[in-house]
Biopython code that builds the backbone (N, CA, C, O; Angstrom):
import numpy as np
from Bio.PDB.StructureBuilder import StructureBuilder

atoms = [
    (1, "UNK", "N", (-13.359, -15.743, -2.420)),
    (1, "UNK", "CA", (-13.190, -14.930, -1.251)),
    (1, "UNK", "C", (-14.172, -13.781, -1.210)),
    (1, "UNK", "O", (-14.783, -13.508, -2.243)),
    (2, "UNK", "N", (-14.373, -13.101, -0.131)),
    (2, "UNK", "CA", (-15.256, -11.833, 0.168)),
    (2, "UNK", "C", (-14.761, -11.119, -0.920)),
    (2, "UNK", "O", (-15.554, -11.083, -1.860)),
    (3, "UNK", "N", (-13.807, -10.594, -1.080)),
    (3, "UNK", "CA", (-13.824, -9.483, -2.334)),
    (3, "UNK", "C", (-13.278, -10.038, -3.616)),
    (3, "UNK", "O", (-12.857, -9.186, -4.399)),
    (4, "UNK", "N", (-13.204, -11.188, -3.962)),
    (4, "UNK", "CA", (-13.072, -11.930, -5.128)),
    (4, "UNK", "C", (-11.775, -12.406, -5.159)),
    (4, "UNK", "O", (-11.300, -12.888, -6.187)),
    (5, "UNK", "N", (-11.254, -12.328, -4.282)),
    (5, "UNK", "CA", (-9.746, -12.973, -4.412)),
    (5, "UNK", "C", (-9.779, -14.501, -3.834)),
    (5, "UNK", "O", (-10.654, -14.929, -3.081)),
    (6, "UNK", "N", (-8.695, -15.219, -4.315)),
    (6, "UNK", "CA", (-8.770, -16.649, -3.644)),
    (6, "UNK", "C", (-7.761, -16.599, -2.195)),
    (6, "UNK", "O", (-6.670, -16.106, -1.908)),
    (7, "UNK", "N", (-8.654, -17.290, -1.593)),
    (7, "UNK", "CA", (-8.092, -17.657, -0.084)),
    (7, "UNK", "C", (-6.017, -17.703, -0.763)),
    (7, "UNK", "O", (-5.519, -18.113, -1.811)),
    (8, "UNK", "N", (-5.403, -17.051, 0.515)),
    (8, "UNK", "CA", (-3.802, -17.340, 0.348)),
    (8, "UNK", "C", (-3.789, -18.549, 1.116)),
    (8, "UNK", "O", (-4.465, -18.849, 2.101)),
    (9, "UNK", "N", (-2.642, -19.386, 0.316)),
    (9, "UNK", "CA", (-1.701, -20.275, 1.025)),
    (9, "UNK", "C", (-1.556, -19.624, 2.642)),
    (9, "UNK", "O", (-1.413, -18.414, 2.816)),
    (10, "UNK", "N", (-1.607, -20.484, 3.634)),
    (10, "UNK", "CA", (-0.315, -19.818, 5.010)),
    (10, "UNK", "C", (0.832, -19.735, 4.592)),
    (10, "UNK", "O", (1.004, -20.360, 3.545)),
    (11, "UNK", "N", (1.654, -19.242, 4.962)),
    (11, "UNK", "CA", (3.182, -19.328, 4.494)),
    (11, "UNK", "C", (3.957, -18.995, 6.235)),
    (11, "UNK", "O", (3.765, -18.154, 7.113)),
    (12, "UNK", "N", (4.962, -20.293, 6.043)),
    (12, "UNK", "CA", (5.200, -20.156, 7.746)),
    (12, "UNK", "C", (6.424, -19.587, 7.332)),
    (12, "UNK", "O", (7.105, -19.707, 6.313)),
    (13, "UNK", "N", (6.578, -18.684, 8.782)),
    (13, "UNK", "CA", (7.734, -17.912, 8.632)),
    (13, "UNK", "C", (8.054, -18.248, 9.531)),
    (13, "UNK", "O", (7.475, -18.808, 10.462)),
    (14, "UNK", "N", (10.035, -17.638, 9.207)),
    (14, "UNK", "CA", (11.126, -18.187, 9.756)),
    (14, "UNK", "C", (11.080, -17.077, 11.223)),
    (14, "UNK", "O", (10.493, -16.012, 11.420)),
    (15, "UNK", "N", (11.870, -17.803, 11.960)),
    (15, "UNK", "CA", (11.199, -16.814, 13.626)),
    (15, "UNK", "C", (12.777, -15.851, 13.429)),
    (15, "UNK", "O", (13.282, -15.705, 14.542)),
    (16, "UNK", "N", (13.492, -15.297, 12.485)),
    (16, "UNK", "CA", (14.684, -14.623, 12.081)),
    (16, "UNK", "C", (14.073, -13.488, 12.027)),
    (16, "UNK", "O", (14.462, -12.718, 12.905)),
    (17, "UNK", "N", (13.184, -13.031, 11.273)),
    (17, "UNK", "CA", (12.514, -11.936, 10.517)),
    (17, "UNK", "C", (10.887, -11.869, 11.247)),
    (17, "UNK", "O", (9.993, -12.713, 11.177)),
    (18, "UNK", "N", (10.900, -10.361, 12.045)),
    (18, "UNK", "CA", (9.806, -9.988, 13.023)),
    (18, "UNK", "C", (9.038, -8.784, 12.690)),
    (18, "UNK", "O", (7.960, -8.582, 13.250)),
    (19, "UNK", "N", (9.576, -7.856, 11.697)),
    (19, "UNK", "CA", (9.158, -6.430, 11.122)),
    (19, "UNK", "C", (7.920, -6.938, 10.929)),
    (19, "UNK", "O", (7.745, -8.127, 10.666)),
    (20, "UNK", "N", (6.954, -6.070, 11.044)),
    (20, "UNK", "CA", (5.397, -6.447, 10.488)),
    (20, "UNK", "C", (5.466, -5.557, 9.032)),
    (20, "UNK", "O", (4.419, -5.722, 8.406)),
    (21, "UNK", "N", (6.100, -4.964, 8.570)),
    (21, "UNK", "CA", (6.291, -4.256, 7.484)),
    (21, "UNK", "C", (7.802, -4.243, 6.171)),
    (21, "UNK", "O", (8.870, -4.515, 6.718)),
    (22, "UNK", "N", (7.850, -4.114, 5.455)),
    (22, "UNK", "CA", (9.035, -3.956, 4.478)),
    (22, "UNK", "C", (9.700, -2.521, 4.405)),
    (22, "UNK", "O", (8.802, -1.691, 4.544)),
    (23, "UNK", "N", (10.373, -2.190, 4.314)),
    (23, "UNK", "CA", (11.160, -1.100, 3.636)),
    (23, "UNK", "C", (10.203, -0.887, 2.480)),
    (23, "UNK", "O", (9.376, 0.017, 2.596)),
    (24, "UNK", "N", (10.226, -1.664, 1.311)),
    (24, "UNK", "CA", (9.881, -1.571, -0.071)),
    (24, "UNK", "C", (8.345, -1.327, 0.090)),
    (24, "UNK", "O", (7.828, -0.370, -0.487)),
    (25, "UNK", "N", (7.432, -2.382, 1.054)),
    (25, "UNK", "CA", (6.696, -2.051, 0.990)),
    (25, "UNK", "C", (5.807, -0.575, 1.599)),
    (25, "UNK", "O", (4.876, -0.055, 0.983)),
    (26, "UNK", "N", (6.397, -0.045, 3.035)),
    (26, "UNK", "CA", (6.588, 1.216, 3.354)),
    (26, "UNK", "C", (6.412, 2.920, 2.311)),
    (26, "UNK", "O", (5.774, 3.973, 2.290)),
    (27, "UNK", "N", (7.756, 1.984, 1.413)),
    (27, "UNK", "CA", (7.787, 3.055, 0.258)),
    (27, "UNK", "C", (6.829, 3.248, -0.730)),
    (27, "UNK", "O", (6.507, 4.365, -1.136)),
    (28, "UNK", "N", (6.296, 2.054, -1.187)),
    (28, "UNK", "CA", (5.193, 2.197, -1.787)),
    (28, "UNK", "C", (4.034, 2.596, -1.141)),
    (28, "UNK", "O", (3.101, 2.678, -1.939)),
    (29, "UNK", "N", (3.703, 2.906, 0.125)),
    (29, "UNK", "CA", (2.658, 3.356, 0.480)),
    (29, "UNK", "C", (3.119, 5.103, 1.374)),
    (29, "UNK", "O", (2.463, 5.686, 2.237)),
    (30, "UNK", "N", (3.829, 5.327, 1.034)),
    (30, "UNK", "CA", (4.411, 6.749, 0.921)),
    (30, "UNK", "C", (3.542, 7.346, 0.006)),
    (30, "UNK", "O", (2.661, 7.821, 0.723)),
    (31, "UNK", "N", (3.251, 7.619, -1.236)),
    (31, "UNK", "CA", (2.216, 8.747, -1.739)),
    (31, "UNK", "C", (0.925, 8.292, -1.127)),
    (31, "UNK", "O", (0.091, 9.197, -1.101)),
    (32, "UNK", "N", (0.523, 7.164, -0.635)),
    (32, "UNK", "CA", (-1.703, 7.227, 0.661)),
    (32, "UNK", "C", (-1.061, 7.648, 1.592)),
    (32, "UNK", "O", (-1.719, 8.509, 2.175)),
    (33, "UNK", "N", (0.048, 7.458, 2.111)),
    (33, "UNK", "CA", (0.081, 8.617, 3.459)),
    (33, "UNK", "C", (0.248, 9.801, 3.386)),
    (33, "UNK", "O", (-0.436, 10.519, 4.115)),
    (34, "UNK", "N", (1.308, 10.448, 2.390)),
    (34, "UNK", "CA", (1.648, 11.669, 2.676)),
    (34, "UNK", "C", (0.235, 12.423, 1.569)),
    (34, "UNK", "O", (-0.491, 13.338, 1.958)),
    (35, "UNK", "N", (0.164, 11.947, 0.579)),
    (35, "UNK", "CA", (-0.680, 12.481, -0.534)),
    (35, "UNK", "C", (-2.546, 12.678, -0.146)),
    (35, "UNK", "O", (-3.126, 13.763, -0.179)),
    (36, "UNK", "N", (-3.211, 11.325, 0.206)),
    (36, "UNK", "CA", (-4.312, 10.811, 0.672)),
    (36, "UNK", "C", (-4.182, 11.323, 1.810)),
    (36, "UNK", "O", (-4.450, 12.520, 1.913)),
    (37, "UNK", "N", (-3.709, 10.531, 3.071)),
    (37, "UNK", "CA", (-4.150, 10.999, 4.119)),
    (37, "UNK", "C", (-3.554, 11.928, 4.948)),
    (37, "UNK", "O", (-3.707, 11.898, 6.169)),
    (38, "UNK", "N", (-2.816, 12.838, 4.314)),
    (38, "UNK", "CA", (-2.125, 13.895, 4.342)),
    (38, "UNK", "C", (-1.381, 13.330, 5.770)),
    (38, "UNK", "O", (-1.914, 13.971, 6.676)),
    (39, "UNK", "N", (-0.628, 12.635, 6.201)),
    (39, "UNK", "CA", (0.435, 12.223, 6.902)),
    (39, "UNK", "C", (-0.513, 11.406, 8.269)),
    (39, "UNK", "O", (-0.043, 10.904, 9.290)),
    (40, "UNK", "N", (-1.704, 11.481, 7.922)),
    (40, "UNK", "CA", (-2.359, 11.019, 9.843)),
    (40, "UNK", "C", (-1.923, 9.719, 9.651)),
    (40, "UNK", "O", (-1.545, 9.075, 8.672)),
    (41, "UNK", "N", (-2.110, 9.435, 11.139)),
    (41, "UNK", "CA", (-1.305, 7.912, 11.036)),
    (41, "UNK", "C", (-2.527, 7.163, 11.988)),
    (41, "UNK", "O", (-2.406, 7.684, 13.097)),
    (42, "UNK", "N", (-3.477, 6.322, 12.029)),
    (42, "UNK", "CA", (-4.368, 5.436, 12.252)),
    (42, "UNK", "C", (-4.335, 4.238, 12.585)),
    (42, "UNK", "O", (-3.727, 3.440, 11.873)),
    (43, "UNK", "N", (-4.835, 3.918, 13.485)),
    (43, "UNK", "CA", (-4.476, 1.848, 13.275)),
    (43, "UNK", "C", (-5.714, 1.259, 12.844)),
    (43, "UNK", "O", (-5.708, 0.158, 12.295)),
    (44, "UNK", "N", (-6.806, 1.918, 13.053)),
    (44, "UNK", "CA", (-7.660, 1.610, 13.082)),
    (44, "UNK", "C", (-8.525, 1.474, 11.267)),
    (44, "UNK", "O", (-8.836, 2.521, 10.700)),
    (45, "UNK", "N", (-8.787, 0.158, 10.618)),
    (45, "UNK", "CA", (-9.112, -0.061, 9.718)),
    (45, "UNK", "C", (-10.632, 0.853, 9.583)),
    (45, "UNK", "O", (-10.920, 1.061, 8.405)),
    (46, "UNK", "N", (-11.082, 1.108, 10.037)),
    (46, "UNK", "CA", (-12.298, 1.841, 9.747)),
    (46, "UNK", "C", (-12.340, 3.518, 10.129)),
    (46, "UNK", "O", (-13.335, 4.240, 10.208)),
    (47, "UNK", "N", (-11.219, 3.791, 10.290)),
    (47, "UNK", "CA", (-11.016, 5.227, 10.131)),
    (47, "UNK", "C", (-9.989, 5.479, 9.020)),
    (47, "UNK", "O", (-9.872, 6.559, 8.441)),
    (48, "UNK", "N", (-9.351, 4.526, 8.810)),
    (48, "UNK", "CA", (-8.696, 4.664, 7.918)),
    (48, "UNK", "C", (-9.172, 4.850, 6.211)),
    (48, "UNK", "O", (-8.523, 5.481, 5.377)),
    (49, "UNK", "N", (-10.635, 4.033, 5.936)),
    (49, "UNK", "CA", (-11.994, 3.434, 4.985)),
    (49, "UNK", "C", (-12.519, 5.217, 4.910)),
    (49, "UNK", "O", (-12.541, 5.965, 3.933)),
    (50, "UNK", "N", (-12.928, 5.504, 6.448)),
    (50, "UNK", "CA", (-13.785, 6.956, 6.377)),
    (50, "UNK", "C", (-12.569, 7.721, 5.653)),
    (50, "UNK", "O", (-12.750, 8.034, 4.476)),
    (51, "UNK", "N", (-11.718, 7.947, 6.078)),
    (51, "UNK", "CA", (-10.750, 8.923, 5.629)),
    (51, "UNK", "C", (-11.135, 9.253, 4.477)),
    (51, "UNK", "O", (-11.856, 10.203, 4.174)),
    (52, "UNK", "N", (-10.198, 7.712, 3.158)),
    (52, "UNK", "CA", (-10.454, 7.785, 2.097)),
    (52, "UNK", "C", (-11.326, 7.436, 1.522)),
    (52, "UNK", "O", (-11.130, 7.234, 0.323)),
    (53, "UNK", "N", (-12.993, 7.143, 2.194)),
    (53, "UNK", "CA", (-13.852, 7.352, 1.337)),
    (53, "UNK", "C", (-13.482, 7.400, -0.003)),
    (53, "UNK", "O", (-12.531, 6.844, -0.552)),
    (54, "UNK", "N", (-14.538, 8.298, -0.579)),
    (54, "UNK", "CA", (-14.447, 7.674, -2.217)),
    (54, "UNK", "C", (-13.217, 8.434, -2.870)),
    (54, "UNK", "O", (-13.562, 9.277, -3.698)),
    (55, "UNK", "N", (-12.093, 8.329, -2.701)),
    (55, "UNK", "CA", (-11.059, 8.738, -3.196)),
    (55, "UNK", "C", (-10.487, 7.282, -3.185)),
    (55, "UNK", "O", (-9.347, 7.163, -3.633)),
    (56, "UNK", "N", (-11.047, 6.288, -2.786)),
    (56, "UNK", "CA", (-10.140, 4.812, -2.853)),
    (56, "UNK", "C", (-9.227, 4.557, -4.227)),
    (56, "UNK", "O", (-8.049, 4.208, -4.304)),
    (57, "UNK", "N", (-10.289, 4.887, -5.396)),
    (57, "UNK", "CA", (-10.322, 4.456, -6.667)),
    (57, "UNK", "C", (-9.285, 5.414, -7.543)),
    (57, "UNK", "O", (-8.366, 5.076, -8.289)),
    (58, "UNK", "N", (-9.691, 6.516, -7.238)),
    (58, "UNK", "CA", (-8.317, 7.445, -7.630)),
    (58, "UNK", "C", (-7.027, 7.327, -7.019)),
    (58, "UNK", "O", (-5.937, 7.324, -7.592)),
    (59, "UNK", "N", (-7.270, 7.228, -5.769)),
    (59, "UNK", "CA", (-5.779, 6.693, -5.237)),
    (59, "UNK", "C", (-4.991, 5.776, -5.951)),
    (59, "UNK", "O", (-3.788, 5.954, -6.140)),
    (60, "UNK", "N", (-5.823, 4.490, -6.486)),
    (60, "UNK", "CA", (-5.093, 3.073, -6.815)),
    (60, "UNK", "C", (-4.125, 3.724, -8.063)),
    (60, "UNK", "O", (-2.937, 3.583, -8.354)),
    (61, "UNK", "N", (-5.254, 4.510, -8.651)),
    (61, "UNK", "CA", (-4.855, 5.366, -10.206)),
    (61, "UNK", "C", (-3.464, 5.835, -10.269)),
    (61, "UNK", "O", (-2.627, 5.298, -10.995)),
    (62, "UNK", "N", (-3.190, 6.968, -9.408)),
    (62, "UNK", "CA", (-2.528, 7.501, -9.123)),
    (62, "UNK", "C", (-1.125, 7.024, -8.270)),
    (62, "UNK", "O", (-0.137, 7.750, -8.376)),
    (63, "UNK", "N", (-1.059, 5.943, -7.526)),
    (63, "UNK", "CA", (-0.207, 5.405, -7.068)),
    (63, "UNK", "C", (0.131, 4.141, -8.693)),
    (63, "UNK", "O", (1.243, 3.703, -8.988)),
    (64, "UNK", "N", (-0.542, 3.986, -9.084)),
    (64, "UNK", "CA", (0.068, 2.670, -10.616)),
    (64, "UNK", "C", (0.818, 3.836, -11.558)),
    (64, "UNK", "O", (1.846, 3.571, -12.181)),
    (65, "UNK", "N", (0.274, 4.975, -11.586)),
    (65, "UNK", "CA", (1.264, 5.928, -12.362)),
    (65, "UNK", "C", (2.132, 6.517, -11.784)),
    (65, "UNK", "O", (3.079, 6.976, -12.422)),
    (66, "UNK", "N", (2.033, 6.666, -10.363)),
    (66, "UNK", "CA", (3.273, 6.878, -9.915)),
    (66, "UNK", "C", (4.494, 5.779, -9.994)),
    (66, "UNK", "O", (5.651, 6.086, -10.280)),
    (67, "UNK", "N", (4.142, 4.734, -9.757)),
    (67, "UNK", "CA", (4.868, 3.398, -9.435)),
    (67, "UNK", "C", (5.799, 2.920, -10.899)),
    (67, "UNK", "O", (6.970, 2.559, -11.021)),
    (68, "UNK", "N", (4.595, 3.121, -11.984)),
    (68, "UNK", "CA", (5.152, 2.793, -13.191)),
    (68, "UNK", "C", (5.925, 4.240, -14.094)),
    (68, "UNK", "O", (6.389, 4.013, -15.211)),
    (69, "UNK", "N", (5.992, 5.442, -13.603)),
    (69, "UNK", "CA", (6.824, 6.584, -13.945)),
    (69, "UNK", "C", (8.260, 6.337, -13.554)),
    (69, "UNK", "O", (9.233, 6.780, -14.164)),
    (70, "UNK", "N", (8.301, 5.275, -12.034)),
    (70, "UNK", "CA", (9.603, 5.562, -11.605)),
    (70, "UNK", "C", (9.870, 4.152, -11.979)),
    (70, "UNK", "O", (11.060, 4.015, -11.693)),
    (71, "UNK", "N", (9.515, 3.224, -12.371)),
    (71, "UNK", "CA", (10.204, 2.142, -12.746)),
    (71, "UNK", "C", (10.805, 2.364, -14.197)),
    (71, "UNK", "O", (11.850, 1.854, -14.601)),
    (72, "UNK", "N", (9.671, 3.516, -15.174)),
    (72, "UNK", "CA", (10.129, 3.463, -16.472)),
    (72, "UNK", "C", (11.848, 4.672, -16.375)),
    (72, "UNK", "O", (12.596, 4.744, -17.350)),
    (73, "UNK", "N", (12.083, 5.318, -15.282)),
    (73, "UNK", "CA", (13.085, 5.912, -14.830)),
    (73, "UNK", "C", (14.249, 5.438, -14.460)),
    (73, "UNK", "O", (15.324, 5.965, -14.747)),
    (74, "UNK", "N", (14.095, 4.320, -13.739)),
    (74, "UNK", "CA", (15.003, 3.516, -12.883)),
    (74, "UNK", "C", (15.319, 2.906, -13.972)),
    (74, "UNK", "O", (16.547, 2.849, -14.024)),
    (75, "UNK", "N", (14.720, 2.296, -15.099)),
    (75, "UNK", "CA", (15.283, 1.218, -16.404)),
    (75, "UNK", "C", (16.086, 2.120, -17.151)),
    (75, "UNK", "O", (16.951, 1.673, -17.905)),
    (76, "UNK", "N", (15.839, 3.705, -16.990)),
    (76, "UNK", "CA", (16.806, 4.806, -17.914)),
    (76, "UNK", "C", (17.441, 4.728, -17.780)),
    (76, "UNK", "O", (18.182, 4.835, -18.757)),
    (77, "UNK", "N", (18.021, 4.468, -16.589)),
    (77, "UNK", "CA", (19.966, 4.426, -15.586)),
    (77, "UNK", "C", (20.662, 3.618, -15.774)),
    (77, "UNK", "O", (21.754, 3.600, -15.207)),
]
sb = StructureBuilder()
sb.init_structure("model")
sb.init_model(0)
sb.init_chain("A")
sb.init_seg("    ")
for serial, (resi, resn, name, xyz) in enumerate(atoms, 1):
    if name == "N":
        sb.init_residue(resn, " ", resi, " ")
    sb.init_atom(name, np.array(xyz, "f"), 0.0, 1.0, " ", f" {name:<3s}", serial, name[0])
structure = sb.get_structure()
């Protein structure tokens, strides 16, 4: 693929379920909105690129230690 990934399967979905988004997944992208792009909200894929410019790479950083702080939390309970 263009950025090294392999082409996905299609996966047909059931016409039950219409959200273009998850809950779960939402939440995980809660610290690039509020943190990164300090809350703007965009549709547009190439303003979204300018925004975070070269902060892409620290972001990923920073969201895997966030992600894996609260999972090693959630296993405490």
């Amino acid at each position: 693929g263009r950025y090294g990934y392999r082409p996905a399967e299609l996966i047909e979905r059931c016409g039950c379920h219409n959200s273009r988004t998850t809950g779960i997944s939402e939440s995980r992208l809660e610290v690039i909105k509020h943190t990164v792009l300090q809350g703007e909200v965009t549709s547009r894929i190439d303003q979204v690129v300018q925004i975070l410019d070269f902060n892409i790479r620290q972001t990923e950083i920073n969201y895997s230690n966030h992600y894996l702080l609260n999972l090693i939390r959630s296993r405490r309970m």
